[in-house]
RODO-2510 file (C-alpha; in nm, 4 decimals, decimal comma):
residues 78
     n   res          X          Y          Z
     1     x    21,7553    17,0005    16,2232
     2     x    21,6683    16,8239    15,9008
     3     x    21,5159    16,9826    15,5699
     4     x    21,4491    16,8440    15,2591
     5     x    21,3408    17,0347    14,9407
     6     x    21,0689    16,8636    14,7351
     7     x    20,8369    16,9248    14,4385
     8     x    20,5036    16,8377    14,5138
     9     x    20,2589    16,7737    14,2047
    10     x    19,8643    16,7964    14,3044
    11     x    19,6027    16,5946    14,1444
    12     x    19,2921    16,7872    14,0495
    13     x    19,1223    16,6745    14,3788
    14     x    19,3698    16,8267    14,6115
    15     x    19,4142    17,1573    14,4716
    16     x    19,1751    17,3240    14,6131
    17     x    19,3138    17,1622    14,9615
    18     x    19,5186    17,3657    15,2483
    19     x    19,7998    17,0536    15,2028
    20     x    20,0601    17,2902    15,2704
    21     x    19,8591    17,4448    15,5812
    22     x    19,7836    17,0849    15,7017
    23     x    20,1388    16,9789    15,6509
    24     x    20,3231    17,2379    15,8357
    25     x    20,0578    17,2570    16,1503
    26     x    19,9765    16,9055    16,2281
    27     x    20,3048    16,7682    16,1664
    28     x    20,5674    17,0161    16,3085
    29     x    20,7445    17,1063    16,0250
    30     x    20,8731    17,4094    15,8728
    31     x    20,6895    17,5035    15,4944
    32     x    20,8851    17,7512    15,2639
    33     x    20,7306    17,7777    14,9563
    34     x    20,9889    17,8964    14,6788
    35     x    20,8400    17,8605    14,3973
    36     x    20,4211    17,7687    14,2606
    37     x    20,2167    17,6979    13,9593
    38     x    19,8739    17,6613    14,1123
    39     x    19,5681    17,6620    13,8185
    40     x    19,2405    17,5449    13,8166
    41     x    19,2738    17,1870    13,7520
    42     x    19,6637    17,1233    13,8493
    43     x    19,8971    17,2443    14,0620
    44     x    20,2719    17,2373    14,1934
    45     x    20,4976    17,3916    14,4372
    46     x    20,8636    17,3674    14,5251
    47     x    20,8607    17,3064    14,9261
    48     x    21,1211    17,3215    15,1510
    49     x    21,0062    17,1463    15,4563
    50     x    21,2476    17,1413    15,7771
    51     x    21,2374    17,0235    16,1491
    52     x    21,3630    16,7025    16,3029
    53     x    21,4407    16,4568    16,1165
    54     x    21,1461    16,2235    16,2361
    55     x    20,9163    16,4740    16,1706
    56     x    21,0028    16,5554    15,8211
    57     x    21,0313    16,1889    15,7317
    58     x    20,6153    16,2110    15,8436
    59     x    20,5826    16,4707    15,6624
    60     x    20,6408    16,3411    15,3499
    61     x    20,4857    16,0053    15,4270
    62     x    20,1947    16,1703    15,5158
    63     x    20,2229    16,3453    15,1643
    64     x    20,2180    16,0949    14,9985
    65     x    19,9257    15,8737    15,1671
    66     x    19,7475    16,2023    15,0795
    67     x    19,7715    16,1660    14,7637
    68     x    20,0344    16,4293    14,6627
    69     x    20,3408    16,3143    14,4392
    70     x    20,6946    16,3865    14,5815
    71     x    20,9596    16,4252    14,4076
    72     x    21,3385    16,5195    14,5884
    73     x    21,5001    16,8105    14,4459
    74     x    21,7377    16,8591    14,6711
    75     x    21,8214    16,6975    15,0299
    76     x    22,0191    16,8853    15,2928
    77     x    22,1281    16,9456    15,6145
    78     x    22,0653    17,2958    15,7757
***
């Protein structure tokens, strides 16, 4: 099992979006939200995202062709 944990910074078109839904049930992943600053206009939110290794390197691919910025916080093996 891998898991990453990422900060993931929304542009104003995507923050009103389910990302976080989207990412965890289309892509088999894990979501743990730890922490969130989600306003009218901008958003972020520290994500852990686990599963196999595979599946979180979609994840965050498919992140980013979203349109969400990723940035690694902190990488690690559960």
């Amino acid at each position: 099992m891998a898991s990453i944990r990422v900060r993931l910074t929304f542009p104003e078109t995507l923050v009103r979006e389910p990302v976080v839904h989207r990412l965890s049930t289309e892509h088999d992943v894990v979501c743990n939200i730890r922490r969130a600053d989600v306003r009218e206009r901008t958003g972020w939110v520290i994500l852990e995202i686990s599963g196999t290794q595979d599946a979180v390197s979609d994840a965050r691919e498919w992140l980013e062709d979203t349109g969400v910025r990723v940035d690694d916080l902190e990488p690690y093996l559960l």
